[in-house]
C-alpha positions in Angstrom: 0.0 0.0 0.0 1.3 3.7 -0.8 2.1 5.5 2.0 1.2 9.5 1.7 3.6 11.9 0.0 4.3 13.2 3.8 5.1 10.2 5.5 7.3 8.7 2.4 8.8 12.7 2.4 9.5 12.5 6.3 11.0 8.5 5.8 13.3 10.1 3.5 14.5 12.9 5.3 15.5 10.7 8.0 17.3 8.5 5.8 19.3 11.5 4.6 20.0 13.1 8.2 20.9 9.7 9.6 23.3 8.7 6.7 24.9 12.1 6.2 25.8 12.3 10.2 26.8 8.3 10.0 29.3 8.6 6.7 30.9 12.2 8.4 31.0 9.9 11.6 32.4 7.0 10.0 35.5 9.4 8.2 35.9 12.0 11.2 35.4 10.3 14.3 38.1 7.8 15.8 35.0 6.4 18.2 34.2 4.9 14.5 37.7 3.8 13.6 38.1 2.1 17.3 34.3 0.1 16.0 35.3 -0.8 12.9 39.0 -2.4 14.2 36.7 -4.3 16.8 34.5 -5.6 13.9 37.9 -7.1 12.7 36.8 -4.4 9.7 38.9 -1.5 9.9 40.3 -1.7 6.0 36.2 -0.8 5.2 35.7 2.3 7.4 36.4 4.7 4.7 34.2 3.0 2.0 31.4 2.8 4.1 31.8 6.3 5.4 31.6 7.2 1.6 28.9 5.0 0.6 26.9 6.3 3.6 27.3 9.6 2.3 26.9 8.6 -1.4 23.6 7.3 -0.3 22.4 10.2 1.9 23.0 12.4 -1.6 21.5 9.7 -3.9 18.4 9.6 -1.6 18.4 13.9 -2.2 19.1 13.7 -5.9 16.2 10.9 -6.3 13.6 13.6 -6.1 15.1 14.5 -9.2 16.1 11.3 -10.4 13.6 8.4 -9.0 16.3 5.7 -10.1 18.5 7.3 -8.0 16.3 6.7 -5.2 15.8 3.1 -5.7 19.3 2.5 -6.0 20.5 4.7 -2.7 17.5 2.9 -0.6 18.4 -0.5 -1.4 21.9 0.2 -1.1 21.8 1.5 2.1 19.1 -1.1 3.2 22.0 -3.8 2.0 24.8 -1.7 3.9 22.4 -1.7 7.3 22.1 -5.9 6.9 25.8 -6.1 6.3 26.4 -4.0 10.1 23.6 -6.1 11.5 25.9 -9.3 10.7 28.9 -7.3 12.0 27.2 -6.6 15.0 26.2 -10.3 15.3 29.5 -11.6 14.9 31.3 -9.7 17.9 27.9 -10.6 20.0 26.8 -6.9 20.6 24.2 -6.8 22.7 20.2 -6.0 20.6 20.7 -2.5 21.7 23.2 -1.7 20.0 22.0 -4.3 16.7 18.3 -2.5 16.7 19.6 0.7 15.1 21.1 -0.9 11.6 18.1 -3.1 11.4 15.8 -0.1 11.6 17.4 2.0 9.8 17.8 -0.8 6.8 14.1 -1.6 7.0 13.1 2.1 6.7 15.5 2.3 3.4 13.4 -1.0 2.3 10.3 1.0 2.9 11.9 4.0 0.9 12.9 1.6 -1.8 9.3 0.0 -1.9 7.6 3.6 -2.1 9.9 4.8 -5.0 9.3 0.8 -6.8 5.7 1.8 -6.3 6.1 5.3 -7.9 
């Protein structure tokens, strides 16, 4: 079912806040570098840092360019999963797993509203 313009509007926006402040995180803050060594990840904290921005821009741009919405939400969505596995693996506790998994089910959500057209 669609959702309205406002809620998919206000889904989106939140997307692009939460992404823009994780990527600048992710590049500038060495509480992210010290994560991603304990992950056992550390060579793919810049990547994701720029993919996490990447998508926060593609999610803006998409209101230009729908594909672009499509492919920044299920990237992101994808990106979320893959920290929700990290998070698994060095047994974090569901506090600390619930934020990815929201935030990659509200990109699917994004992604199905911008499918649906």
């Amino acid at each position: 079912m669609p959702l309205s313009t406002n809620v998919n509007d206000v889904l989106r926006a939140l997307s692009i806040l939460a992404f823009f402040v994780a990527g600048l995180s992710c590049l500038l803050a060495p509480r992210m570098a010290r994560e991603f060594a304990r992950y056992e990840l550390p060579r793919f904290r810049i990547l994701t840092g720029c993919l996490q921005l990447f998508g926060a821009a593609g999610l803006a741009f998409g209101l230009i360019f729908p594909m672009l919405t499509m492919l920044s939400a299920g990237g992101l969505s994808t990106l979320m999963l893959l920290g929700v596995t990290a998070r698994l693996r060095v047994k974090d506790s569901l506090l600390q797993i619930v934020p990815a998994g929201l935030l990659s089910m509200l990109n699917l959500i994004v992604l199905d509203q911008a499918v649906r057209g």
